[in-house]
C-alpha positions in Angstrom: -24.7 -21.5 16.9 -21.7 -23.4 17.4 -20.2 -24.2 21.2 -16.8 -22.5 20.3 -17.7 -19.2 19.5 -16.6 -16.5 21.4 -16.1 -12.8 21.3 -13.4 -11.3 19.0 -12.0 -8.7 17.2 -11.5 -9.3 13.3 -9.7 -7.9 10.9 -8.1 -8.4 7.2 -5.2 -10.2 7.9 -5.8 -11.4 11.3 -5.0 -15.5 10.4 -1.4 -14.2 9.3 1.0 -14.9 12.0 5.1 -14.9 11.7 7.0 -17.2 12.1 9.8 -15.8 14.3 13.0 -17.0 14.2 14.3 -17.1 17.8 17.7 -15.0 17.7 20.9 -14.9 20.3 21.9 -11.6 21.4 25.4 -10.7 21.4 26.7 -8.0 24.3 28.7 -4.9 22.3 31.0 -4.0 25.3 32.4 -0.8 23.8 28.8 0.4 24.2 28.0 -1.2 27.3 28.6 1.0 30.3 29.0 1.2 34.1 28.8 -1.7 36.2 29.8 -4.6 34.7 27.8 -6.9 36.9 24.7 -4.8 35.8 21.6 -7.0 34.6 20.2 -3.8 32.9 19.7 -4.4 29.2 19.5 -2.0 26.2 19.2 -4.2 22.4 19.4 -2.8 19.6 17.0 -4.0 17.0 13.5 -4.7 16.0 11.2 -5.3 18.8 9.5 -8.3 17.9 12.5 -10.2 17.2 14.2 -9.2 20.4 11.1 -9.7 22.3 11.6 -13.8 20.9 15.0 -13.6 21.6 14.1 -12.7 25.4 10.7 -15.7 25.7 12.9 -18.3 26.4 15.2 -17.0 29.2 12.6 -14.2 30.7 9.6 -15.8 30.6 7.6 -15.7 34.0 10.3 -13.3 35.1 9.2 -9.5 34.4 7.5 -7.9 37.3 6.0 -4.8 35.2 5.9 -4.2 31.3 5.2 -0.4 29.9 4.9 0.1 26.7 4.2 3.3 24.6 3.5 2.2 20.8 3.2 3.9 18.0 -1.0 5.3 18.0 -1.4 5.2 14.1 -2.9 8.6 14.5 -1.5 9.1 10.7 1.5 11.8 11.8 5.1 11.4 11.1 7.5 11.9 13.7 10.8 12.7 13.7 12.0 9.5 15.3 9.0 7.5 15.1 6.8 6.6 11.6 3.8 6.6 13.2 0.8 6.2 10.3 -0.1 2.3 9.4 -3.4 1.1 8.1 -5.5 0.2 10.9 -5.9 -3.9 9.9 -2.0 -4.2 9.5 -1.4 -1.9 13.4 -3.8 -4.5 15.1 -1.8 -7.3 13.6 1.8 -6.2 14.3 0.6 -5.1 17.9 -1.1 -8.4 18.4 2.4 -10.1 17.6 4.2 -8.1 20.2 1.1 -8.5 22.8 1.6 -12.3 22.5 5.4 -12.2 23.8 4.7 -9.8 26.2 2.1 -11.4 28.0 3.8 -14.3 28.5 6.8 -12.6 29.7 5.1 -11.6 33.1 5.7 -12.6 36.1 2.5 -15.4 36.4 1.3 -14.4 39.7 2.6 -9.8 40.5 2.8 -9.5 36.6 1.4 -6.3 34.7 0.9 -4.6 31.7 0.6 -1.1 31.1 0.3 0.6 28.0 0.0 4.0 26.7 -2.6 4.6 24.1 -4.6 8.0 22.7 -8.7 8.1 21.7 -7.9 6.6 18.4 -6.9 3.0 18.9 -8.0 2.8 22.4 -11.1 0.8 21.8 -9.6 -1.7 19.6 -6.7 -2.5 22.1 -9.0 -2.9 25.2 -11.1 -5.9 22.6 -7.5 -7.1 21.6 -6.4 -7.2 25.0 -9.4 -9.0 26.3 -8.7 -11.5 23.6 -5.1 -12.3 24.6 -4.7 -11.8 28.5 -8.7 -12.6 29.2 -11.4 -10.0 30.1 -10.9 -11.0 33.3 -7.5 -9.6 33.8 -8.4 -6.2 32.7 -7.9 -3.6 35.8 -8.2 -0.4 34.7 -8.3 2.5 32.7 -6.0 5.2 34.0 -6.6 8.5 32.6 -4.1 11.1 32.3 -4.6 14.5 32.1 -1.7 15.3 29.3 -2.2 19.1 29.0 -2.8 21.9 31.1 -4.0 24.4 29.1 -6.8 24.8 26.4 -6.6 23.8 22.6 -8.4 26.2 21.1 -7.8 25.6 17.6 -9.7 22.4 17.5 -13.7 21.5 18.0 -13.0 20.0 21.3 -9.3 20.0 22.8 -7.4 17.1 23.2 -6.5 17.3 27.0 -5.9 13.6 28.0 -4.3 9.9 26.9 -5.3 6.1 28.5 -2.7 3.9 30.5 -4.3 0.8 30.4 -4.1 -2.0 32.9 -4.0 -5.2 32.9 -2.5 -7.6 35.4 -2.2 -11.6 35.4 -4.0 -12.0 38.7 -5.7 -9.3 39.8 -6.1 -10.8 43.5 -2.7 -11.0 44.0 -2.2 -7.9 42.5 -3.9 -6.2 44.5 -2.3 -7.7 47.3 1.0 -6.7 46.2 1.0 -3.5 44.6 1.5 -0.1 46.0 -0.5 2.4 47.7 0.6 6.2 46.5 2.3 8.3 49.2 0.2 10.9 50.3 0.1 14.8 48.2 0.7 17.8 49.6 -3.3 18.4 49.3 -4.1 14.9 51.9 -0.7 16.3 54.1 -2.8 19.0 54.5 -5.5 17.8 56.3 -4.1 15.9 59.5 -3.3 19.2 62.3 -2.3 18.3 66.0 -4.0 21.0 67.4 -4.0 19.6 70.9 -0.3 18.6 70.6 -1.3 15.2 70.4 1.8 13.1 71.1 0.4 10.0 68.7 1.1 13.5 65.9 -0.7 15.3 63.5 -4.6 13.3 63.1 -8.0 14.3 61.3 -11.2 12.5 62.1 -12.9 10.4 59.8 -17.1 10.1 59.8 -18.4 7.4 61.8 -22.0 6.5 59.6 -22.0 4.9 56.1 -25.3 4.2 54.6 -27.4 1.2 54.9 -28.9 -0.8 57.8 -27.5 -3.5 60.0 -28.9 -4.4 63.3 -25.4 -4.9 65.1 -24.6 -1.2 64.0 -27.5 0.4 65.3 -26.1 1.1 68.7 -26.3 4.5 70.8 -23.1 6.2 71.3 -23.0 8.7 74.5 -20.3 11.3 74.7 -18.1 10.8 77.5 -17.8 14.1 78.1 -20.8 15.9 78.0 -23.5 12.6 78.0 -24.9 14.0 74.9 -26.5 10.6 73.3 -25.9 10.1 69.5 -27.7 7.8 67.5 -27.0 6.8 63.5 -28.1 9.7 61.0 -31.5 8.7 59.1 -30.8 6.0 56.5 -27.4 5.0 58.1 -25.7 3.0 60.4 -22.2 3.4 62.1 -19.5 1.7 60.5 -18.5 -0.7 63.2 -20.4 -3.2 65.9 -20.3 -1.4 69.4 -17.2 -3.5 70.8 -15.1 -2.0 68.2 -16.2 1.2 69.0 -15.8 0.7 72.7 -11.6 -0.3 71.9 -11.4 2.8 70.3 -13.0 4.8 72.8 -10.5 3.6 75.1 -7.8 3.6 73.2 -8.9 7.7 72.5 -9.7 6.9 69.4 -12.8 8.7 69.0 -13.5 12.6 68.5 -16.8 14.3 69.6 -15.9 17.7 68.6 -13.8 20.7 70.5 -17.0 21.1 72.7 -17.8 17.3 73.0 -21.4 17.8 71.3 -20.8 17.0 67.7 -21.8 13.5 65.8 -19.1 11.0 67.1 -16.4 10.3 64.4 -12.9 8.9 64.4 -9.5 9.6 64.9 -6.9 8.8 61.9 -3.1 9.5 62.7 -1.0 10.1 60.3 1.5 7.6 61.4 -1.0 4.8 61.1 -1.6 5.9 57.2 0.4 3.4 54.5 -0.5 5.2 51.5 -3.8 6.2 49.4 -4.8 3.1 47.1 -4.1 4.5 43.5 -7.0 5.5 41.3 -7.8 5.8 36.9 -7.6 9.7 37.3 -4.0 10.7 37.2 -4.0 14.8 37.0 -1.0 16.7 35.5 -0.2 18.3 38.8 0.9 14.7 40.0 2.1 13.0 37.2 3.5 15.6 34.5 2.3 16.7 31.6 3.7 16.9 27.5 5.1 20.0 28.6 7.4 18.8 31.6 8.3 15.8 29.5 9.8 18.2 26.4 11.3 20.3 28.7 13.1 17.3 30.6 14.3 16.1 27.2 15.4 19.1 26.3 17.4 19.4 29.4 19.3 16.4 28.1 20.1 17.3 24.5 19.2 20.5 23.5 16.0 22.3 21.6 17.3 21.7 18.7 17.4 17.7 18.8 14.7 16.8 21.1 12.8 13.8 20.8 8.9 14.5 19.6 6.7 12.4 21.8 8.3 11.7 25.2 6.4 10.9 28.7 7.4 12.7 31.6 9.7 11.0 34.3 6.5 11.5 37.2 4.4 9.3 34.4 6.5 6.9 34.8 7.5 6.9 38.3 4.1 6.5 39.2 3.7 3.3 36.8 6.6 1.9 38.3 5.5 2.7 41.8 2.7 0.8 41.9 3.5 -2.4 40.3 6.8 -3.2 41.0 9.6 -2.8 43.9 13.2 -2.0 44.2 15.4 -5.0 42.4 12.3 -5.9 40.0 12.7 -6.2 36.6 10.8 -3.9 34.0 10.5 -4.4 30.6 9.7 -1.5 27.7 10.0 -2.7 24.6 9.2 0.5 22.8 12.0 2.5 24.4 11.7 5.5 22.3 13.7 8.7 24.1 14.7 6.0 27.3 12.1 7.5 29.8 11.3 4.0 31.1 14.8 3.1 31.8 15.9 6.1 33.2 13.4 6.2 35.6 13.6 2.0 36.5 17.4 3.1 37.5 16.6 5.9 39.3 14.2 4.1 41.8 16.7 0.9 42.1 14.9 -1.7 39.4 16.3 -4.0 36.8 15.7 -3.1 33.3 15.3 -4.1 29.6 14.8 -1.7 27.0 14.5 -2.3 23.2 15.1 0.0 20.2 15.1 -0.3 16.6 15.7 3.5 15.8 19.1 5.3 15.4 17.7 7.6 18.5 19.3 4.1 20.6 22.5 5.9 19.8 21.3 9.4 19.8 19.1 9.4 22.6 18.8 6.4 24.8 22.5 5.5 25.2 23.7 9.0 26.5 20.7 9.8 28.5 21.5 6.3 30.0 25.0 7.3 30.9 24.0 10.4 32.2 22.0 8.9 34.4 24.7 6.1 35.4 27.3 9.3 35.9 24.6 11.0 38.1 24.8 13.9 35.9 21.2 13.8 35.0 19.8 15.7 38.2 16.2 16.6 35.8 12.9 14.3 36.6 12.6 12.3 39.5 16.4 12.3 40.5 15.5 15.0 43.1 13.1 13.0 44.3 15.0 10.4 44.7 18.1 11.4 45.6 19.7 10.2 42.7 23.7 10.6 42.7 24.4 8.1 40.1 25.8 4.3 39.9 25.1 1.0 37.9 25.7 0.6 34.0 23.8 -1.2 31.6 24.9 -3.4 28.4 24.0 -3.0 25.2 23.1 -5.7 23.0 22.2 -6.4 19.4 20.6 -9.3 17.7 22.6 -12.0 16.0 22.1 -12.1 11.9 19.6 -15.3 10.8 21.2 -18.4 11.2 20.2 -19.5 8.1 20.5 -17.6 4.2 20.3 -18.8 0.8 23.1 -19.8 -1.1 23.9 -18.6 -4.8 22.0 -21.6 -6.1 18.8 -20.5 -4.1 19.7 -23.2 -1.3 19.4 -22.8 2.5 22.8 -23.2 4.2 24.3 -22.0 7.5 25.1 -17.8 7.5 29.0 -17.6 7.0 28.8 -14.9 9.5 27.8 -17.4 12.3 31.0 -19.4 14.4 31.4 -22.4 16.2 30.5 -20.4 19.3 27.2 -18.4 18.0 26.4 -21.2 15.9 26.2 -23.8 19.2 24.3 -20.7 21.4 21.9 -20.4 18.2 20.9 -24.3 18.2 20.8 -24.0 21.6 17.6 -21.5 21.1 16.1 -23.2 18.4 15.7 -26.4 20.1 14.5 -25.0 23.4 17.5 -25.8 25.5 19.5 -23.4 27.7 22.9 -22.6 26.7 25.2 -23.5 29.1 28.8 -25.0 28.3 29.4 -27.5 30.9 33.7 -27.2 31.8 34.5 -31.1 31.8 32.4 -32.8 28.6 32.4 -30.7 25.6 29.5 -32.1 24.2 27.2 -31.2 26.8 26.7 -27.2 25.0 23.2 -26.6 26.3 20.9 -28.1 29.0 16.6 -28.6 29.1 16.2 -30.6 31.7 18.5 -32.6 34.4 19.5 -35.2 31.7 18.4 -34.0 28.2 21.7 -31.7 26.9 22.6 -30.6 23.3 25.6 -30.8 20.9 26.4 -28.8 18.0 29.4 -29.3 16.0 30.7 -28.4 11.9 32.7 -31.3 11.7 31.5 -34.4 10.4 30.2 -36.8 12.9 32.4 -40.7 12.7 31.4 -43.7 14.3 34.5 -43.1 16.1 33.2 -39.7 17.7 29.7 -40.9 18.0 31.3 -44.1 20.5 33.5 -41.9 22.4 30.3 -39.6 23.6 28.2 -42.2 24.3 30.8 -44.0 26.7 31.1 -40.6 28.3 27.0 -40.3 29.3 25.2 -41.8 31.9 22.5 -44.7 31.4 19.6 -42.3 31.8 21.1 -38.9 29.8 19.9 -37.8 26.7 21.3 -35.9 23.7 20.6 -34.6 20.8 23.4 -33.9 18.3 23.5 -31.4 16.1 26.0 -31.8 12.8 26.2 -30.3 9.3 27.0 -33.8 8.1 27.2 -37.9 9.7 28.1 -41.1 8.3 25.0 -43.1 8.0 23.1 -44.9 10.6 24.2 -42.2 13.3 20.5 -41.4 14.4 19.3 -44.7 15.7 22.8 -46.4 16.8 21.9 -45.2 20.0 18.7 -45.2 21.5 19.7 -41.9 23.6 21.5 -40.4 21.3 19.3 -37.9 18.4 21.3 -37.2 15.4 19.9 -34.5 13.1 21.4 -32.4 10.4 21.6 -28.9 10.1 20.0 -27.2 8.2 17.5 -28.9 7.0 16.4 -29.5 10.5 15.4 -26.0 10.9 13.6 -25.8 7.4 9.8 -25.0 7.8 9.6 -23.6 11.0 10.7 -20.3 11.5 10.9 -17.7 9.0 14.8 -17.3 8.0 16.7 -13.9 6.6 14.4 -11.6 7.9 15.4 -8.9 10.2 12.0 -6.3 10.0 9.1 -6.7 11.3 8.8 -2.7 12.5 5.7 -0.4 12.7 6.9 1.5 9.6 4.4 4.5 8.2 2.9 4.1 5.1 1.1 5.7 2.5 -1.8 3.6 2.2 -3.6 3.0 -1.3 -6.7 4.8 -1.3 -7.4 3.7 -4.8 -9.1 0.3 -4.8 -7.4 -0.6 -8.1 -3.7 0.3 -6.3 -1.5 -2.4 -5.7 -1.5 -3.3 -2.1 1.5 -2.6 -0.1 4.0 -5.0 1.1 6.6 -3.9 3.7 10.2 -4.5 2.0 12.4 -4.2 5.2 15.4 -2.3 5.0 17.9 -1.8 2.3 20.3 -4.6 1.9 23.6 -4.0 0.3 23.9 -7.1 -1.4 27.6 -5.6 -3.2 28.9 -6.4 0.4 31.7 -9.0 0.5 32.8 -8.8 4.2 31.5 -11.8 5.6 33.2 -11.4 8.9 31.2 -10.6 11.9 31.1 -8.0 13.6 31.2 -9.4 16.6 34.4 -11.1 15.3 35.5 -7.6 14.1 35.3 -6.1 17.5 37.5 -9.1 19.3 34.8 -10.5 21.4 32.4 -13.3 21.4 30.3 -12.3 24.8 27.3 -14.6 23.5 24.1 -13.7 25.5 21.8 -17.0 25.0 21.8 -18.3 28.5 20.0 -18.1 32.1 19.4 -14.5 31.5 21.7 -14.0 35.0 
């Protein structure tokens, strides 16, 4: 047995990895809305990509990820294709997992994911693979239906939220406690018009033996003497116990006869630390979750599989605070973002599907406009306010010519062009307002240049005398005279693109959990996913960022 072994899932197809090509994202204002100063985010595109396209700026950052993937329980949707071989679902999930976990926040970070019978036990080995056993927290039950199934052998009355968080100790340090139910309310009275308000006493004895806890208690008023029940002790040493008696703390029953036990106050309560069994009374069921969707656009073009608003409140309650930002990268009818506004966090949402337009853009503005009163906003007290901007990903920097040759997409300008190179080397892009050459920063000293024109002695000189002893930069040009890289010792020349070659997959703009009709005949040919239609008769080769007048480039701080 070898020392690096360790426990894994396998599966056909595991060792196959993409190579993602780190995309800008470009802001669309005519579909941005609200505030413009808003730092909610809705892209447009496939999740994987976008999810690369967010590493760089948001890594560390997000305070609480949700997602709700498609379960490969073999149905088609309406707005979701929901029916992939199990080998190639682990795979494309394991992708996204990747970027998401290192998206958290490294110390209050956590993820929560939605997930039925089916595929349950395969994520929870996955998971442990990528975020480490050790972070797994729990395994939240929730009670989906309300009423019996009787059509099938045993009904299918529940779905998992799975937890896991980055450090659980902190975690549990920071999160939430839930506000108390109607059904806890109900147990604190103030029968005795007790000014401290409404109390309930709380057993004194817990189980076990220790010598410091084996004290006699006498009640003050009737002398009674009380010793521990058989097999127990009382729960705290005899000073504590005396603090509280003074402090009239302690209960001994209306007639002052009954087994000592504490007073709790109502007022002195934070919260009830959450627990895995979430009931539909508390947190909603399929049923509430139609019906809220519904409410928003009609019966007739409702989305199929939505979570209810209280599912998500709950989710949101716990592991993050007001001004925290969430991330759902399987956005599907725009639950998760509807309720992030609603209880005053920062947002990022991401879409593929047309429903973006249909669904998650004008339930967004609803909510923005205040109109959307169904949900939490009662709870809340939502009236409306903030905006959100929408986004979509920037084509591939990089196509193939007529002669089968790797050259720069005509689509791309100057401006996306120097926010791109920006991404792909791992620098920030930031356009400094005095030296034009300084595009992109990643580090104090280390800053990045991209430019189409050809690169002269003459230019090379005049940006070297404009740098300081100890900067660095790195130029990147479609063409120099030679001996540019090396005339400088701080000063990296490199040519695009053949800089770029080899390590990111180019032209590709699908990696999407897509159904499929899966061979079942062993002598089938295999299925390869194709991607969308291309519409290669097209001769328009201006952007459309171009086409709509604006160049808002989003390939920055992320602020």
């Amino acid at each position: 047995m070898t020392k690096n072994q360790k426990l894994e899932l396998t599966w056909i197809g595991k060792d196959k990895q993409p190579k993602l090509e780190p995309r800008i994202l470009i802001e669309d204002p005519d579909k941005s809305y609200g505030d413009r100063n808003t730092e909610n985010m809705l892209i447009f595109g496939d999740n994987l990509l976008a999810l690369k396209a967010l590493e760089q700026e948001f890594a560390g950052r997000i305070k609480c990820i949700y997602i709700d993937p498609p379960y490969n329980t073999g149905s088609a949707f309406t707005h979701y294709d929901d029916g992939l071989e199990h080998s190639l679902w682990l795979s494309l999930i394991r992708d996204r997992l990747e970027i998401l976990w290192k998206l958290l926040h490294k110390d209050e970070g956590s993820l929560w994911i939605s997930i039925d019978d089916y595929e349950m036990p395969y994520l929870r080995v996955l998971l442990d693979e990528i975020c480490g056993r050790g972070c797994f927290l729990a395994c939240n039950v929730w009670q989906k239906r309300y009423s019996r199934e009787n059509r099938e052998a045993i009904g299918d009355a529940h779905e998992y939220v799975l937890l896991y968080v980055k450090d659980p100790k902190k975690f549990k340090e920071n999160r939430n406690k839930q506000p108390l139910g109607p059904k806890q309310l109900s147990v604190y009275k103030n029968s005795n018009n007790d000014p401290k308000g409404p109390w309930r006493s709380v057993s004194l004895s817990a189980q076990g033996y220790r010598p410091n806890q084996m004290y006699e208690i006498v009640s003050p008023s009737t002398g009674k003497r009380h010793k521990p029940p058989e097999g127990s002790c009382w729960k705290i040493i005899e000073p504590e116990y005396k603090r509280a008696l003074e402090e009239g703390r302690m209960y001994f029953g209306k007639d002052g006869n009954a087994v000592p036990s504490r007073i709790q106050y109502l007022k002195d309560i934070e919260g009830m630390a959450p627990w895995t069994w979430w009931p539909h009374d508390e947190v909603g069921h399929t049923d509430e979750s139609k019906k809220e969707i519904q409410a928003l656009f009609g019966k007739s073009d409702t989305f199929d599989t939505p979570k209810p608003e209280r599912l998500i409140e709950r989710i949101l309650h716990i592991s993050s605070n007001p001004g925290d930002l969430v991330l759902d990268s399987f956005a599907g009818s725009g639950t998760t973002g509807a309720v992030a506004h609603k209880m005053g966090r920062k947002w990022i949402m991401v879409e593929l599907g047309e429903h973006c337009h249909t669904h998650i853009q004008p339930r967004l503005q609803k909510v923005c406009d205040g109109t959307d009163q169904g949900g939490i906003s009662k709870a809340t007290n939502w009236q409306g306010g903030g905006g959100f901007k929408y986004y979509y990903m920037a084509p591939s920097l990089l196509k193939k010519d007529r002669y089968d040759q790797w050259v720069i997409n005509v689509e791309y300008n100057p401006t996306m062009l120097a926010a791109a190179m920006a991404k792909h080397e791992s620098f920030r892009y930031c356009p400094d307002e005095v030296y034009y050459w300084k595009q992109g920063q990643s580090s104090e000293k280390d800053f990045i240049f991209t430019t189409t024109a050809h690169l002269t002695p003459e230019h090379l000189d005049r940006i070297h005398e404009e740098m300081q002893p100890d900067d660095g930069l790195l130029i990147c040009c479609k063409s120099h005279f030679e001996g540019a890289d090396g005339k400088y010792s701080n000063i990296t020349v490199k040519k695009i693109p053949s800089m770029l070659l080899g390590k990111c997959e180019f032209d590709r703009d699908d990696y999407s959990l897509n159904i499929v009709d899966m061979p079942r005949n062993p002598d089938d040919p295999a299925f390869v996913p194709t991607g969308p239609p291309v519409d290669e008769k097209k001769e328009d080769k201006t952007s459309k960022a171009e086409k709509a007048g604006q160049m808002n480039i989003f390939a920055g701080t992320g602020e």
